[in-house]
PDB file with one MODEL, atoms N, CA, C and O in Angstrom:
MODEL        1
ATOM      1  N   UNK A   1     106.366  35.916 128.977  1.00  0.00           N
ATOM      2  CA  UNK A   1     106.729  35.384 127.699  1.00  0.00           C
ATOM      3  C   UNK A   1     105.733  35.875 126.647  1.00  0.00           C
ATOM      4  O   UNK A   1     104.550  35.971 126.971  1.00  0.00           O
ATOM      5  N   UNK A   2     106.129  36.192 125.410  1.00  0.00           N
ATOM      6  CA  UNK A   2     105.324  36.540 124.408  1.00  0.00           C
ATOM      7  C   UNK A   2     104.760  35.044 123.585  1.00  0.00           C
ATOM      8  O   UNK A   2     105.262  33.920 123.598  1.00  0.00           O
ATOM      9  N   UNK A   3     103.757  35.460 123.022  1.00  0.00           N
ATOM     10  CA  UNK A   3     103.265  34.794 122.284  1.00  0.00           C
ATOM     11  C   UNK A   3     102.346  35.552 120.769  1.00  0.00           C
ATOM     12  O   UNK A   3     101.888  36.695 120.730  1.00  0.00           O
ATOM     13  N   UNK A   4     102.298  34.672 119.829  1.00  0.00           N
ATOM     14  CA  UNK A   4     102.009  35.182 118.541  1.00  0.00           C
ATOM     15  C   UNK A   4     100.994  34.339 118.232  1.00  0.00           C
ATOM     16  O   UNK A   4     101.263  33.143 118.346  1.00  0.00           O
ATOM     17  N   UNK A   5      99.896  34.629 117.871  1.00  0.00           N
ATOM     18  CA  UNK A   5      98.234  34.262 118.571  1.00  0.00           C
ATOM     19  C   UNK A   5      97.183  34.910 117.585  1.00  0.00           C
ATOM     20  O   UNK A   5      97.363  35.987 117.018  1.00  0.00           O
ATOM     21  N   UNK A   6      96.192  34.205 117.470  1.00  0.00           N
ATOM     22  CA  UNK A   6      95.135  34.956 117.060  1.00  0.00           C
ATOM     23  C   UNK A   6      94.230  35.495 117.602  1.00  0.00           C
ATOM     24  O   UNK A   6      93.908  34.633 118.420  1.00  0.00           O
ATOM     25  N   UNK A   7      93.400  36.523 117.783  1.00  0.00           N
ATOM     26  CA  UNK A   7      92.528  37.259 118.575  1.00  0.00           C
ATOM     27  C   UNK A   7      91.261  37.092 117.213  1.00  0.00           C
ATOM     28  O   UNK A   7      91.411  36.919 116.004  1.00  0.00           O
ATOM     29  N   UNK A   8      90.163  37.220 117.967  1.00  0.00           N
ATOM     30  CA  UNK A   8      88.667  36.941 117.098  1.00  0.00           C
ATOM     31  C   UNK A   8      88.474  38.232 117.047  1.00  0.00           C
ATOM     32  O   UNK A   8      88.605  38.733 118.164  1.00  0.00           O
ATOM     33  N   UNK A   9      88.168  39.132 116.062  1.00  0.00           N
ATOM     34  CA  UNK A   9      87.053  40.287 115.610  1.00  0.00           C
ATOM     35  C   UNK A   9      85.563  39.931 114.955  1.00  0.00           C
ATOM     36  O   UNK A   9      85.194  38.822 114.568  1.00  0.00           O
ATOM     37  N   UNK A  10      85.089  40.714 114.944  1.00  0.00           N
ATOM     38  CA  UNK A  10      83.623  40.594 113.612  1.00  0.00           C
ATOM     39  C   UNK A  10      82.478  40.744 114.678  1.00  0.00           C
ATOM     40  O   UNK A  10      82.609  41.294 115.771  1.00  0.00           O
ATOM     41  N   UNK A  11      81.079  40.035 114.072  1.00  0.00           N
ATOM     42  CA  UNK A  11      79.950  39.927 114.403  1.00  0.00           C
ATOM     43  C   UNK A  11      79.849  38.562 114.813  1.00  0.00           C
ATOM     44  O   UNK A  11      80.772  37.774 114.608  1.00  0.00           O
ATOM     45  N   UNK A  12      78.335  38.095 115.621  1.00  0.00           N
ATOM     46  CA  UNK A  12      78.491  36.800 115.732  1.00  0.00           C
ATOM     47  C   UNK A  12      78.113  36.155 114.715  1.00  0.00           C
ATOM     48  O   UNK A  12      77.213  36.611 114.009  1.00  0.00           O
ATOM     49  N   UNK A  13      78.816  34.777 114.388  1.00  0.00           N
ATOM     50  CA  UNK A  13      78.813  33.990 113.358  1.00  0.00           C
ATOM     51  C   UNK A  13      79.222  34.325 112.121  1.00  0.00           C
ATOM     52  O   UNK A  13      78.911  33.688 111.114  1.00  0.00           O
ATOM     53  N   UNK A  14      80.249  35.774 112.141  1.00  0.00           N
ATOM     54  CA  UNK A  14      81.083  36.532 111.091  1.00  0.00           C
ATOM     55  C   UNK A  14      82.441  36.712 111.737  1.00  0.00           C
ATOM     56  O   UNK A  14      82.812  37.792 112.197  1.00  0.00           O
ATOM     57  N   UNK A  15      83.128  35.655 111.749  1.00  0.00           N
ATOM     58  CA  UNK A  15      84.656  35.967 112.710  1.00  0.00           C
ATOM     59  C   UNK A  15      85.771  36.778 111.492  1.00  0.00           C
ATOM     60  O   UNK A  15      85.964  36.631 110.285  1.00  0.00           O
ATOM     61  N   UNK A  16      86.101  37.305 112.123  1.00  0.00           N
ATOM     62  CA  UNK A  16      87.921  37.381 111.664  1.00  0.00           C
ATOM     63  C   UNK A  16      88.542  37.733 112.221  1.00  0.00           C
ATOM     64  O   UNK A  16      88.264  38.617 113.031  1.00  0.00           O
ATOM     65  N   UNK A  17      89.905  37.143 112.056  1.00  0.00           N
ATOM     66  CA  UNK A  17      90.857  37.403 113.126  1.00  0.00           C
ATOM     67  C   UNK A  17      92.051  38.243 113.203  1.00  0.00           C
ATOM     68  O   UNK A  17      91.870  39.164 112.407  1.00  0.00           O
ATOM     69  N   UNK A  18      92.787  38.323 113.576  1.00  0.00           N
ATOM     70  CA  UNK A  18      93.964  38.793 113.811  1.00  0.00           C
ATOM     71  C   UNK A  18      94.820  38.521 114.124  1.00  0.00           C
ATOM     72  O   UNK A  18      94.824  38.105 115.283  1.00  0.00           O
ATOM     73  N   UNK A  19      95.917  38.532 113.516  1.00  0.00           N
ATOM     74  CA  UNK A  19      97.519  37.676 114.445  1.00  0.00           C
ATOM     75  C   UNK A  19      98.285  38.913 114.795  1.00  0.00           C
ATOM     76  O   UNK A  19      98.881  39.792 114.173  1.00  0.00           O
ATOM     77  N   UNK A  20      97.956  38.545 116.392  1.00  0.00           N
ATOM     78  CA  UNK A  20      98.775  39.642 116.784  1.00  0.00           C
ATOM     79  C   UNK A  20     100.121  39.340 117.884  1.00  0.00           C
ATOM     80  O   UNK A  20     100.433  38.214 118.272  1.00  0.00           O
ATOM     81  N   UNK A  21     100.713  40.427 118.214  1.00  0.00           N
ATOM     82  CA  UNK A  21     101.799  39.522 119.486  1.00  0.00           C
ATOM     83  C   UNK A  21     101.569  40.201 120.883  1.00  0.00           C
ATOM     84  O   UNK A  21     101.610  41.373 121.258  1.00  0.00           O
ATOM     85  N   UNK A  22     101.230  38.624 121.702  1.00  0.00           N
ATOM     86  CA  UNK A  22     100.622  39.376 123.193  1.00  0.00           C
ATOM     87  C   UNK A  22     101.455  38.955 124.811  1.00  0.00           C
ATOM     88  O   UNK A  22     102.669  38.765 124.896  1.00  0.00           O
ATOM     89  N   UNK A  23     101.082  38.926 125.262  1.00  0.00           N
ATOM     90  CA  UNK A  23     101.568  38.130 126.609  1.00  0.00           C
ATOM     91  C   UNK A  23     100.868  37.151 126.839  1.00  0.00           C
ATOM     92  O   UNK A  23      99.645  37.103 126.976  1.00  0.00           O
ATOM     93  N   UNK A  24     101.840  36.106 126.902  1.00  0.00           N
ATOM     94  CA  UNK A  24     101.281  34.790 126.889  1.00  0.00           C
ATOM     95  C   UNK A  24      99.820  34.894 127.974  1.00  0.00           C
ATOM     96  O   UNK A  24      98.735  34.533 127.518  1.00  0.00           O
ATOM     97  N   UNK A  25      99.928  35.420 129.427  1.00  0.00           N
ATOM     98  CA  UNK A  25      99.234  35.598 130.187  1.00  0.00           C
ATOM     99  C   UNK A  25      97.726  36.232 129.929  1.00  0.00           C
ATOM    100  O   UNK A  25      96.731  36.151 130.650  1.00  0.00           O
ATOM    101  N   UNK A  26      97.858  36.727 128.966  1.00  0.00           N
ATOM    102  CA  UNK A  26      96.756  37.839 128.741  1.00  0.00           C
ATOM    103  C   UNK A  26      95.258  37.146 128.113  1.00  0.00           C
ATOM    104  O   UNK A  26      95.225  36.026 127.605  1.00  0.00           O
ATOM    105  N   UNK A  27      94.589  37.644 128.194  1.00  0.00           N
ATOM    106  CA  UNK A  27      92.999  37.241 127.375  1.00  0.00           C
ATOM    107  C   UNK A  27      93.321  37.149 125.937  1.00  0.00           C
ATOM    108  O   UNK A  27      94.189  37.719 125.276  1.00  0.00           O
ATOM    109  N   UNK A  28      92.391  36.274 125.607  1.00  0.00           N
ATOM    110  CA  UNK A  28      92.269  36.048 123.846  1.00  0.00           C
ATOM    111  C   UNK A  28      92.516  37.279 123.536  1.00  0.00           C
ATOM    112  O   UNK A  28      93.620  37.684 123.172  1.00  0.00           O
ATOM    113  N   UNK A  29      91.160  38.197 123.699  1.00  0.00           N
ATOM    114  CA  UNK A  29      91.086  39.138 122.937  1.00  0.00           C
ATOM    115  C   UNK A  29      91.203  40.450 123.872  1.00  0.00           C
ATOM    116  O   UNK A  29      90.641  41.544 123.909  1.00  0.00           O
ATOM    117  N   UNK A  30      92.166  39.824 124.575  1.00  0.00           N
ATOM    118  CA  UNK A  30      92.636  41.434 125.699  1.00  0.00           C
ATOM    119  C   UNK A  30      93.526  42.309 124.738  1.00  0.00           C
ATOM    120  O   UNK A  30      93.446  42.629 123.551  1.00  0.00           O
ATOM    121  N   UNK A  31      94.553  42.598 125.936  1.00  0.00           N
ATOM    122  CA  UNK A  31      95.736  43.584 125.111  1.00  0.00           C
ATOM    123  C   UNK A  31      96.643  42.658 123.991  1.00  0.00           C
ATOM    124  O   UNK A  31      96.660  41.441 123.806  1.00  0.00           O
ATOM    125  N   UNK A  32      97.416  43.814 123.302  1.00  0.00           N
ATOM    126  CA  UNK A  32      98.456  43.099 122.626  1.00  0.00           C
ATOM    127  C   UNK A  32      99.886  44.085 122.432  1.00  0.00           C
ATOM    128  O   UNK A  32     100.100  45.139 123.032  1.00  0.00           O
ATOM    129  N   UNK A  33     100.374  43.726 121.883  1.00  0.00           N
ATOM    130  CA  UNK A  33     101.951  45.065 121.609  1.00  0.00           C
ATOM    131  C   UNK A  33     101.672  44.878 120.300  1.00  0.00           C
ATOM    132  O   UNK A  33     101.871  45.995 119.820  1.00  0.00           O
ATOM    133  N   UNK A  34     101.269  44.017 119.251  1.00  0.00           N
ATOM    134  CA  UNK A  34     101.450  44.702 117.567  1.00  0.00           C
ATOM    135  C   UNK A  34     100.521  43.613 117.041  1.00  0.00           C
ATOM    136  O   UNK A  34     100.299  42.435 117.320  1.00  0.00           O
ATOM    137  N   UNK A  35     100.045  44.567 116.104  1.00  0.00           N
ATOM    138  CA  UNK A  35      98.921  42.962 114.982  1.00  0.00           C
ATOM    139  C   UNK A  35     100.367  43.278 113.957  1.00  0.00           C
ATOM    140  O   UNK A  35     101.176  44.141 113.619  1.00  0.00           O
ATOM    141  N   UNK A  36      99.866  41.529 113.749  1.00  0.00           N
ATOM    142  CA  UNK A  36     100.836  41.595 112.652  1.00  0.00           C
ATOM    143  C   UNK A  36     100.243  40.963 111.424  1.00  0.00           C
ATOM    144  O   UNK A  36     100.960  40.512 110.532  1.00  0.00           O
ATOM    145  N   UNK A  37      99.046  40.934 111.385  1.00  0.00           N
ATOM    146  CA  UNK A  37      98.390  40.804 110.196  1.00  0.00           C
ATOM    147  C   UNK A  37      97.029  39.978 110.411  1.00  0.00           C
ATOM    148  O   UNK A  37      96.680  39.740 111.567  1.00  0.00           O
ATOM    149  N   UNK A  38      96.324  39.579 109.434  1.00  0.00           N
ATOM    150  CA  UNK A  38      94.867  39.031 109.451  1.00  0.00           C
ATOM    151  C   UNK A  38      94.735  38.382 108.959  1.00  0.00           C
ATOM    152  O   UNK A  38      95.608  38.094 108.141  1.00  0.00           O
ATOM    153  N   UNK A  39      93.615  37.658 109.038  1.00  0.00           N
ATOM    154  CA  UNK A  39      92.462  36.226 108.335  1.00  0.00           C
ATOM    155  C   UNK A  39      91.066  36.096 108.502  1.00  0.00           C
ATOM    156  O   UNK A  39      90.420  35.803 109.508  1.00  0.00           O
ATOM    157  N   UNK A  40      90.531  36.491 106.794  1.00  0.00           N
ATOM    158  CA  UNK A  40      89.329  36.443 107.020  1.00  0.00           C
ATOM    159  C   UNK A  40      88.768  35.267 106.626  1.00  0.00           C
ATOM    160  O   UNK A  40      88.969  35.121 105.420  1.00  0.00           O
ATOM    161  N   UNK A  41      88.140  34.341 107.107  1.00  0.00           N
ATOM    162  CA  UNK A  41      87.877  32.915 106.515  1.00  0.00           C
ATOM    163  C   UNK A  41      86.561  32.880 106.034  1.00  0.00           C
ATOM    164  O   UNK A  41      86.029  31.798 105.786  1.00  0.00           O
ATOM    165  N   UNK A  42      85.890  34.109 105.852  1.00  0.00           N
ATOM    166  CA  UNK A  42      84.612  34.314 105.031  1.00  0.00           C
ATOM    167  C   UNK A  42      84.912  34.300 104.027  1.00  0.00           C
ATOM    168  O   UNK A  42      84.601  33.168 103.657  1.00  0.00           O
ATOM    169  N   UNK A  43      85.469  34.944 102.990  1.00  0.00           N
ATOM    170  CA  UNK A  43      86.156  35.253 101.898  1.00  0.00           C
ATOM    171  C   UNK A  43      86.380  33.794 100.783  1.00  0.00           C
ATOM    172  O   UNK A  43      86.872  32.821 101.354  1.00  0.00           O
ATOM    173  N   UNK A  44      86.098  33.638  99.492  1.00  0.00           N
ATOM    174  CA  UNK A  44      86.327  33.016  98.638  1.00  0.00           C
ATOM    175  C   UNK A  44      87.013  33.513  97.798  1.00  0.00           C
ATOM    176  O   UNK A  44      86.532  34.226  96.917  1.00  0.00           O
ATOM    177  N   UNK A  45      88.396  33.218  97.902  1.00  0.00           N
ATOM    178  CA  UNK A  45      89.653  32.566  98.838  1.00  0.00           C
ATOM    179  C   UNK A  45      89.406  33.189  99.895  1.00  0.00           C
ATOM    180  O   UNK A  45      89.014  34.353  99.978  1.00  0.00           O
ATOM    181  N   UNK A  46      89.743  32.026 101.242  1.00  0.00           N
ATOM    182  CA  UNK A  46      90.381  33.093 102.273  1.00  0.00           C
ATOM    183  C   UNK A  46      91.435  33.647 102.274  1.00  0.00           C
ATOM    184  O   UNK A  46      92.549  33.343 101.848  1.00  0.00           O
ATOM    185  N   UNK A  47      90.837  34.896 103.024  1.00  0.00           N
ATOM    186  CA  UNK A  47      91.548  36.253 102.498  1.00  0.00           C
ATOM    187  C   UNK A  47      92.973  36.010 103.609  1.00  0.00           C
ATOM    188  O   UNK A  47      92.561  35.595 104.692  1.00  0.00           O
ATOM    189  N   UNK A  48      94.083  36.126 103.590  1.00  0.00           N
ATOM    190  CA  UNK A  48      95.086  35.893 104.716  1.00  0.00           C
ATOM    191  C   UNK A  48      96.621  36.727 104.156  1.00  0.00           C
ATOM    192  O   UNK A  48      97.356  36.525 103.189  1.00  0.00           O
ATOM    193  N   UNK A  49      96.652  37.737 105.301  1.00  0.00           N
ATOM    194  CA  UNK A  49      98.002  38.688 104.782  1.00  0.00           C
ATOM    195  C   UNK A  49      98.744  38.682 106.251  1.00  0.00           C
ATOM    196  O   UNK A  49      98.073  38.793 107.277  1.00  0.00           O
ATOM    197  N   UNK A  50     100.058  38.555 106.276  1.00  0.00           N
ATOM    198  CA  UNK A  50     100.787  38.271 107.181  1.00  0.00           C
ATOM    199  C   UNK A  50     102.111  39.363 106.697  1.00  0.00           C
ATOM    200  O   UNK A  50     102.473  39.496 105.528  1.00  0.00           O
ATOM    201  N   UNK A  51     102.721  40.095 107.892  1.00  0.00           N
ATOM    202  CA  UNK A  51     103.711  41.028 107.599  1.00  0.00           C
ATOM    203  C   UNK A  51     105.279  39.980 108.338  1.00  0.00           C
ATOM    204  O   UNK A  51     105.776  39.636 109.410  1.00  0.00           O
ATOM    205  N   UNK A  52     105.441  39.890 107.114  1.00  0.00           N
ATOM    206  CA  UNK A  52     106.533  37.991 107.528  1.00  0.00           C
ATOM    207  C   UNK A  52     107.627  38.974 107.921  1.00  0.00           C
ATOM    208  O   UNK A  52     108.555  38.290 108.354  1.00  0.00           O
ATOM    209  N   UNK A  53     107.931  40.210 107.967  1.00  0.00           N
ATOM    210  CA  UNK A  53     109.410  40.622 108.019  1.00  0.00           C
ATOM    211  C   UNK A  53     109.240  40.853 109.859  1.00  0.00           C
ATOM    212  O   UNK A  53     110.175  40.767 110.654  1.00  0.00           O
ATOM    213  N   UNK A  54     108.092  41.096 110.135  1.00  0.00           N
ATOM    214  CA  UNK A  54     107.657  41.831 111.954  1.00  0.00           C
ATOM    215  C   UNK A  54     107.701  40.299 112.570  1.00  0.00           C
ATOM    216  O   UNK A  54     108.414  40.002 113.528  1.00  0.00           O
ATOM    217  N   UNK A  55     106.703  39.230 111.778  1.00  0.00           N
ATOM    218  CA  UNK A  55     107.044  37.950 112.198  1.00  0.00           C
ATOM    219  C   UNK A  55     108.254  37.464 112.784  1.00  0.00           C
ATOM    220  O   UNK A  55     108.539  36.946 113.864  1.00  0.00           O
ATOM    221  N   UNK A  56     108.934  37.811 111.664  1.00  0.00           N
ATOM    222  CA  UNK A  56     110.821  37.239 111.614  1.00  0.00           C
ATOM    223  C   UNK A  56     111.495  38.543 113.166  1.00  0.00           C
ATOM    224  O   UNK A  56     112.239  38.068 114.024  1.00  0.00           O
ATOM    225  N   UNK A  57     111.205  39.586 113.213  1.00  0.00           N
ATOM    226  CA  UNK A  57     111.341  39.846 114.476  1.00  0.00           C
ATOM    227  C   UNK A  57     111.104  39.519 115.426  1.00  0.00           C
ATOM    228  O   UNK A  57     112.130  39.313 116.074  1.00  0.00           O
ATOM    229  N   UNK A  58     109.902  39.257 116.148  1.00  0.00           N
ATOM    230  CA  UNK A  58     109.603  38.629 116.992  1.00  0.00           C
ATOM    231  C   UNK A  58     109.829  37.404 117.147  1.00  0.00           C
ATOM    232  O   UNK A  58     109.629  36.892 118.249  1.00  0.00           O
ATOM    233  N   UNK A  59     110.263  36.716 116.154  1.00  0.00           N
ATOM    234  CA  UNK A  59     110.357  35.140 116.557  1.00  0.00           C
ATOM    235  C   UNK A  59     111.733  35.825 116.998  1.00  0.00           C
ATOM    236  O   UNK A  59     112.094  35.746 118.172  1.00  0.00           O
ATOM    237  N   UNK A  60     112.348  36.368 116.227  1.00  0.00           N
ATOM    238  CA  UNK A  60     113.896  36.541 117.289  1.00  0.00           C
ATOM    239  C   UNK A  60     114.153  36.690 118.376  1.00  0.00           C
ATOM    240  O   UNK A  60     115.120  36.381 119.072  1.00  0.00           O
ATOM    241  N   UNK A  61     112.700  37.491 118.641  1.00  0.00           N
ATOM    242  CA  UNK A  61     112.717  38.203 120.205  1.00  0.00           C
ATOM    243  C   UNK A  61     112.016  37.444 120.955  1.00  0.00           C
ATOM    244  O   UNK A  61     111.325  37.815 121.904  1.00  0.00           O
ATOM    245  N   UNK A  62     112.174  36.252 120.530  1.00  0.00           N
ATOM    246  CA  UNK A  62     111.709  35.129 121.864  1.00  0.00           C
ATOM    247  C   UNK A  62     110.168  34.726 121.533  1.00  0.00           C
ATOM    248  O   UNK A  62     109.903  33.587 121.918  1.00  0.00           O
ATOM    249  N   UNK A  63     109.288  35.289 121.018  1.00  0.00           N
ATOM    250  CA  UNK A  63     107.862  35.003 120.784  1.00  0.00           C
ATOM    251  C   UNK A  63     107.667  33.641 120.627  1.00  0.00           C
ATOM    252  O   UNK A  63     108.579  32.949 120.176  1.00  0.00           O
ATOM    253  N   UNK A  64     106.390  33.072 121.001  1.00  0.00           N
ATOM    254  CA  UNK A  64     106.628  31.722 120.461  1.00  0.00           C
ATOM    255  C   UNK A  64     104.866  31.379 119.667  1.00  0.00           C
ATOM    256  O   UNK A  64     103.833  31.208 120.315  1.00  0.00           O
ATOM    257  N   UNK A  65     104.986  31.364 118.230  1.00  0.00           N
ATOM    258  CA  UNK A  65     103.846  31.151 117.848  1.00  0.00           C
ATOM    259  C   UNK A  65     102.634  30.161 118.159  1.00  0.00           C
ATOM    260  O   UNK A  65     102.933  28.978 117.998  1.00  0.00           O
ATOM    261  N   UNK A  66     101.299  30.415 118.583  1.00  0.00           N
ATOM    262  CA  UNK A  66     100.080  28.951 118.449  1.00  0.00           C
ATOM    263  C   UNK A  66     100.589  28.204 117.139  1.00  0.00           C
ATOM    264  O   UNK A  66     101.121  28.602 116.103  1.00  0.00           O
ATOM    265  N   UNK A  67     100.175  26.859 117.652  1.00  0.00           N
ATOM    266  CA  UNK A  67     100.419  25.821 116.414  1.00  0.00           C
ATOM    267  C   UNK A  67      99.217  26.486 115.272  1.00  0.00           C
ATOM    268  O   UNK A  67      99.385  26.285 114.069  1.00  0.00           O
ATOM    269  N   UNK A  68      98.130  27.206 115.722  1.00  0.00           N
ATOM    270  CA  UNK A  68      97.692  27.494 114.128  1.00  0.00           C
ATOM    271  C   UNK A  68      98.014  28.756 113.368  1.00  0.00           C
ATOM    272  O   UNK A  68      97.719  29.022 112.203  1.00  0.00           O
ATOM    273  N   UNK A  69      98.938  29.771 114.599  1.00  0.00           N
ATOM    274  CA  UNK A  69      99.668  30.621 113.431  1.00  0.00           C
ATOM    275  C   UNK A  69     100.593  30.133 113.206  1.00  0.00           C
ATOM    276  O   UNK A  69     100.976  30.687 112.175  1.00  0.00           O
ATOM    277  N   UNK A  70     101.570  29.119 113.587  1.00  0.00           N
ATOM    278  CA  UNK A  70     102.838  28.561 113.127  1.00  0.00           C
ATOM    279  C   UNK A  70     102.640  27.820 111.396  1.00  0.00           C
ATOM    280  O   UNK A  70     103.458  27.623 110.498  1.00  0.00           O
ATOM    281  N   UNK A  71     100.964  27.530 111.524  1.00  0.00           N
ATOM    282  CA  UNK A  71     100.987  26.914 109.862  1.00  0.00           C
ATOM    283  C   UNK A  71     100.362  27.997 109.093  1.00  0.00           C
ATOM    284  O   UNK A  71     100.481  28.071 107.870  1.00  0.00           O
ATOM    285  N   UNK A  72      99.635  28.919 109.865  1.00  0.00           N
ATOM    286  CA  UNK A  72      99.378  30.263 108.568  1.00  0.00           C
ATOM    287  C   UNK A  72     100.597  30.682 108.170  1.00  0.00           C
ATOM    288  O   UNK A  72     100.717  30.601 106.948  1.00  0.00           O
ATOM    289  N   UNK A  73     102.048  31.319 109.022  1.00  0.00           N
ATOM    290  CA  UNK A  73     103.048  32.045 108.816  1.00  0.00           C
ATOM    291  C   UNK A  73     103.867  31.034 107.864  1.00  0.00           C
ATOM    292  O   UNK A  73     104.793  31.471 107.180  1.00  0.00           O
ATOM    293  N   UNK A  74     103.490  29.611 107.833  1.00  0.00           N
ATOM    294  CA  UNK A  74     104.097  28.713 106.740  1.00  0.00           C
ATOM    295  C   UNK A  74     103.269  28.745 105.209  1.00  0.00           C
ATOM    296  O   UNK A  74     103.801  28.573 104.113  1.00  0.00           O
ATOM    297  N   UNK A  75     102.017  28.980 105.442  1.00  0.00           N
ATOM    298  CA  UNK A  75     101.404  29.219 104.571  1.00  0.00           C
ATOM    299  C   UNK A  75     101.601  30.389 103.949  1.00  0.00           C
ATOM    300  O   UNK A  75     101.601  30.423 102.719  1.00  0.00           O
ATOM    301  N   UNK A  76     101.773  31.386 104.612  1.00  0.00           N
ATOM    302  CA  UNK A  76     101.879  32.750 103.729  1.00  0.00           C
ATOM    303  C   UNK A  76     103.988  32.927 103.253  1.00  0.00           C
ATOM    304  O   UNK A  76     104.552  33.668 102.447  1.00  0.00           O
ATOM    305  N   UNK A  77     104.478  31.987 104.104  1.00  0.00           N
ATOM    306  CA  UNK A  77     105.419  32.126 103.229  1.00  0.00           C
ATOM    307  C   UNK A  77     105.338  31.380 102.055  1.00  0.00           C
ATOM    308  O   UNK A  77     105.601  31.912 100.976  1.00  0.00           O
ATOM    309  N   UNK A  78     105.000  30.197 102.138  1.00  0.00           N
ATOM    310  CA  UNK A  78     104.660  29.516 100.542  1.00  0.00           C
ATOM    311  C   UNK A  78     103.905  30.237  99.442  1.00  0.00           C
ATOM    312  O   UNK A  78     103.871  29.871  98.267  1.00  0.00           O
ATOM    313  N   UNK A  79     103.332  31.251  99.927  1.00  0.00           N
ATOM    314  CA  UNK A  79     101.970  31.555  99.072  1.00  0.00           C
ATOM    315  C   UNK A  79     103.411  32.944  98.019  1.00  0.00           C
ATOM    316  O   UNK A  79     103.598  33.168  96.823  1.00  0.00           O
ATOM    317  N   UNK A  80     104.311  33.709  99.802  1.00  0.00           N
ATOM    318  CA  UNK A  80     105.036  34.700  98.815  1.00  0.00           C
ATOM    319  C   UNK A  80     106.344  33.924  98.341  1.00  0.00           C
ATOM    320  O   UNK A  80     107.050  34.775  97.798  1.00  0.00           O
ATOM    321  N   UNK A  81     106.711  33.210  98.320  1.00  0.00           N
ATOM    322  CA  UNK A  81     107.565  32.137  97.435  1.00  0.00           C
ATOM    323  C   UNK A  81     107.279  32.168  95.902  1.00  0.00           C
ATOM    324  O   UNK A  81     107.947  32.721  95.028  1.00  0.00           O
ATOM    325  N   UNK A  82     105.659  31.150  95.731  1.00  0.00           N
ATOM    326  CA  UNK A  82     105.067  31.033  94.601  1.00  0.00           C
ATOM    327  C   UNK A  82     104.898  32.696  94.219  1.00  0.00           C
ATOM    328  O   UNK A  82     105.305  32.884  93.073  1.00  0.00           O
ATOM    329  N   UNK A  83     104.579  33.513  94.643  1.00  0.00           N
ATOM    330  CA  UNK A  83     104.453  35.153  93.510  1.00  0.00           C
ATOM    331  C   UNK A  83     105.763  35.176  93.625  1.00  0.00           C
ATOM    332  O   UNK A  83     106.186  34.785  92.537  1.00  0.00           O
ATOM    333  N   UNK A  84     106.639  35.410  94.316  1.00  0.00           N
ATOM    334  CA  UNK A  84     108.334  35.693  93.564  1.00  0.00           C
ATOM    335  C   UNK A  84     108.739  35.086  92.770  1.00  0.00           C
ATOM    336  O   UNK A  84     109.736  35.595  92.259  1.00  0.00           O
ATOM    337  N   UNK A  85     108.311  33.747  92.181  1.00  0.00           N
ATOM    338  CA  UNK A  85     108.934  33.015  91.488  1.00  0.00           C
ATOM    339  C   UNK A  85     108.240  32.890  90.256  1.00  0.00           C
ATOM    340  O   UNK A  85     108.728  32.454  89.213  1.00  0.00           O
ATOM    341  N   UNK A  86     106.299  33.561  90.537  1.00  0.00           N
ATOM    342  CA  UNK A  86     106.131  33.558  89.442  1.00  0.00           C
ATOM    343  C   UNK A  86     106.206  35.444  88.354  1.00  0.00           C
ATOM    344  O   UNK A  86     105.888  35.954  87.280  1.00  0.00           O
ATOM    345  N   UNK A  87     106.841  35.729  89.626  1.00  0.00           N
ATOM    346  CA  UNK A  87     107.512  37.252  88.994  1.00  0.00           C
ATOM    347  C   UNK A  87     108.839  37.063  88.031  1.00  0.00           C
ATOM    348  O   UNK A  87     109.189  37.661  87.015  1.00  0.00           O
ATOM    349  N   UNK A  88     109.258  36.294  88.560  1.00  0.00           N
ATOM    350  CA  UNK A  88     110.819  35.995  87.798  1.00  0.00           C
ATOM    351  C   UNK A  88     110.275  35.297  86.300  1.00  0.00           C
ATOM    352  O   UNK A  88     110.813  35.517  85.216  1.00  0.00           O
ATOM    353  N   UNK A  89     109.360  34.616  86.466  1.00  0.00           N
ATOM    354  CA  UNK A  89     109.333  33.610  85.160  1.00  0.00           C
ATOM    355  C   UNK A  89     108.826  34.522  83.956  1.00  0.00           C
ATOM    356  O   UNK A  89     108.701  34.044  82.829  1.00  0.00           O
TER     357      UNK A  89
ENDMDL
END
């Protein structure tokens, strides 16, 4: 079964991560089949870009997100909501 997960990068006590899609089975930060975007929580704002269209694939294809990318991928759709809407205005 797939899963859509974050993996840790950086230095110690300098994380950032990665949301990538792996086998449920696999190590944190083993293999994966695709990043599908990042989060740097150093950053003022944290910095967080998510490719929602690869998302929306994989959830089709059975993936099943961690509860804390299930609220980033809610978050970054709210975040591109608010710029489309404040493109229109």
């Amino acid at each position: 079964m797939l899963s859509i997960r974050l993996t840790r990068r950086g230095a110690h006590r300098r994380p950032f991560y990665r949301i990538v899609v792996a086998e449920k089975r696999s190590k944190r930060d083993g293999g994966f089949i695709e990043i599908l975007g990042y989060r740097d929580p150093l950053t003022d704002p944290e910095k967080l870009v998510i490719k929602l269209d690869r998302v929306d694939y994989w959830l089709k294809c059975g993936a099943q997100p961690s509860d804390t990318v299930r609220a980033l991928i809610a978050r970054a759709r709210r975040e591109a909501e608010a710029a489309t809407a404040a493109s229109k205005a």
